[in-house]
N, C-alpha and C positions, 0 to 999 in steps of 0.2 A: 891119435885123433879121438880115441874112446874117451880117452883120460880129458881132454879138453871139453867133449860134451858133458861128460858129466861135474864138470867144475861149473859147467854156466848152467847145468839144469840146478843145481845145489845153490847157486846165488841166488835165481829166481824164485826159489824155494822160500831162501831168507828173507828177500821183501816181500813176497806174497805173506809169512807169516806177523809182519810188523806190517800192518795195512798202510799207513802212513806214521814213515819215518819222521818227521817233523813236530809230532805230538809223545805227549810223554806215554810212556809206558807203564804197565799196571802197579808197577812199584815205587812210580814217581806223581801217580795220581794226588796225593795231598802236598805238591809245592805250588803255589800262589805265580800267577802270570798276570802280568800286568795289563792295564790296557793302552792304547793308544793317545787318551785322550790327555788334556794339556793341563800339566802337573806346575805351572808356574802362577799362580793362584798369590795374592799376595794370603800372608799367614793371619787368622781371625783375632785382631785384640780384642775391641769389645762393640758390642752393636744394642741396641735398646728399641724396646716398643714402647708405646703408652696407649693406655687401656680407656675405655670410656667410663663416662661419670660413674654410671650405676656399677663399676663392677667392684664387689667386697672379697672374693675368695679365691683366689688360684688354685686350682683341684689338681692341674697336671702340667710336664713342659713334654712335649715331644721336638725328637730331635730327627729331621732327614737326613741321614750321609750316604756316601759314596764311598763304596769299596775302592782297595787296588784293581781291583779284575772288573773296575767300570760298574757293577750291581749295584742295587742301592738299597739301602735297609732303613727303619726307623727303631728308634728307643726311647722311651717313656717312662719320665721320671713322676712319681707320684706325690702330691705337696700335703694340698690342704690345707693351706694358710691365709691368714687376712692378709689384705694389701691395702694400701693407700694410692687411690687410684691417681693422685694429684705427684706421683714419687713413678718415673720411667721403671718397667723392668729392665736388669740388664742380660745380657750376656756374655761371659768373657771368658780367657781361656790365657791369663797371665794371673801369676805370682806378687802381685803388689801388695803391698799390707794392708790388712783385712778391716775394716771399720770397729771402732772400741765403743762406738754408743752402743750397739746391742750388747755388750758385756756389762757394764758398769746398769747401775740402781739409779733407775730414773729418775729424776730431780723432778723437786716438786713444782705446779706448774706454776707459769709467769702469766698472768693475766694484763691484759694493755684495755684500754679504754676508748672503744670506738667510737661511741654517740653519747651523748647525754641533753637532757631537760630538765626541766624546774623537777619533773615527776618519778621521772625515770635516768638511769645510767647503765651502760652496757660496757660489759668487759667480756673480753673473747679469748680464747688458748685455744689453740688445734679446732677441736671439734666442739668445746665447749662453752657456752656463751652464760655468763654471770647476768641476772639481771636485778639490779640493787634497786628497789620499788619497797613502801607502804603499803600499795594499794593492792587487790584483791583480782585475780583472774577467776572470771567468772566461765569463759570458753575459750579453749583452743581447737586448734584445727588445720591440714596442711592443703594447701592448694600447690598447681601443677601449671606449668608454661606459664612464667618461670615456676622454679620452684621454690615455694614461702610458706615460713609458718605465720599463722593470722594466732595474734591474742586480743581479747577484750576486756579490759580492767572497768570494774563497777566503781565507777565517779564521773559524774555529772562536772565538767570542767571547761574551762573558755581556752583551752589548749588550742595554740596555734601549730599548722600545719609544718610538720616536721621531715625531710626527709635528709639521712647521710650516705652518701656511697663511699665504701671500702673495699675498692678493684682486686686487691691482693689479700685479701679475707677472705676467709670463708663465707661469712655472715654478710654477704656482699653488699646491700644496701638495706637501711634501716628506714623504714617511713611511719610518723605519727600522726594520725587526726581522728579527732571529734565526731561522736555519733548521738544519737540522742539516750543523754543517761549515762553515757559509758565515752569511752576513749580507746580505739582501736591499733597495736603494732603491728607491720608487717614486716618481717624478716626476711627476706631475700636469700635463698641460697646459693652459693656458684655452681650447683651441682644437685643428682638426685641422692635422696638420703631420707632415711628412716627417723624419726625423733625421740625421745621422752625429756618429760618435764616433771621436777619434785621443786616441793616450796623448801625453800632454805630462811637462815635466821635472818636475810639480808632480803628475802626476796624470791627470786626464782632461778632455778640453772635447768639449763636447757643441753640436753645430749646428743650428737646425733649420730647416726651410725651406718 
């Protein structure tokens, strides 16, 4: 009968020392448990934002995930890159073959011909607007809602009222008319943007940035 009590005072011992037998124990503390929550998630190929007009730099991406064990942690990758706010960022998380225009030597640009007058002819690439003109700017300047660059060329001209729209340009629509003395362009932008302008042998080129 002795031998019996002491069998069950000795068991009660052992779960009194393992407080709860269902959790691990101090030398199984670093294996990972999972959580409950619902692991059938379809798998991430690629998902994309787009940025608004004004934005020129991506400085960071941060990332939220979810642990196995349900936690959730973030990570941040640091850039500091121009971007092209008119170009989706992506994000993705497959193996498809990687784009070859960022490798190869940028080809020289292709200028197309958006507007043209007896006075004036515009050519545009990307960001850059060619403008093939004789005549002399005497002021530039940018105005806002919309956003446009105003020039004023010094010649006294009976220039009729000019406007072209180019929906899928940058250089969105072009408008020319008559002021006293002078003859004013306004350049339309699709977006907000910084400029410079140098005279070239043809006229004037216009940058924006």
């Amino acid at each position: 009968m002795i031998k019996v009590f002491l069998s069950i005072l000795l068991l009660l011992t052992f779960i009194e020392a393992r407080e709860n037998p269902f959790f691990p124990t101090e030398g199984e503390k670093d294996i990972t448990y999972t959580s409950n929550d619902n692991t059938s998630l379809s798998p991430l190929k690629r998902s994309t934002i787009t940025l608004p007009t004004y934005a020129r730099v991506i400085e960071s991406v941060t990332i939220n995930y979810k642990n196995l064990d349900g936690s959730q942690e973030s990570k941040t990758l640091e850039l500091g890159n121009s971007i092209d706010w008119h170009l989706p960022v992506f994000i993705s998380q497959s193996y498809g073959p990687m784009a070859q225009t960022s490798m190869k030597v940028k080809s020289k640009k292709k200028f197309k011909k958006i507007a043209s007058t007896p006075q004036l002819s515009f050519f545009s690439s990307e960001k850059t607007l060619q403008i093939k003109t004789n005549d002399k700017v005497i002021r530039d300047f940018l105005l806002v809602k919309p956003h446009r660059i105003v020039l004023d060329f010094d010649k006294d001209t009976n220039l009729k009222s000019f406007i072209k729209s180019n929906p899928k340009n940058i250089f969105s629509k072009i408008r020319v008319g008559n002021h006293d003395k002078y003859y004013r362009v306004v350049i339309e932008l699709d977006g907000y943007y910084r400029y410079s302008m140098k005279k070239s042998s043809f006229g004037y080129t216009l940058n924006l940035k």
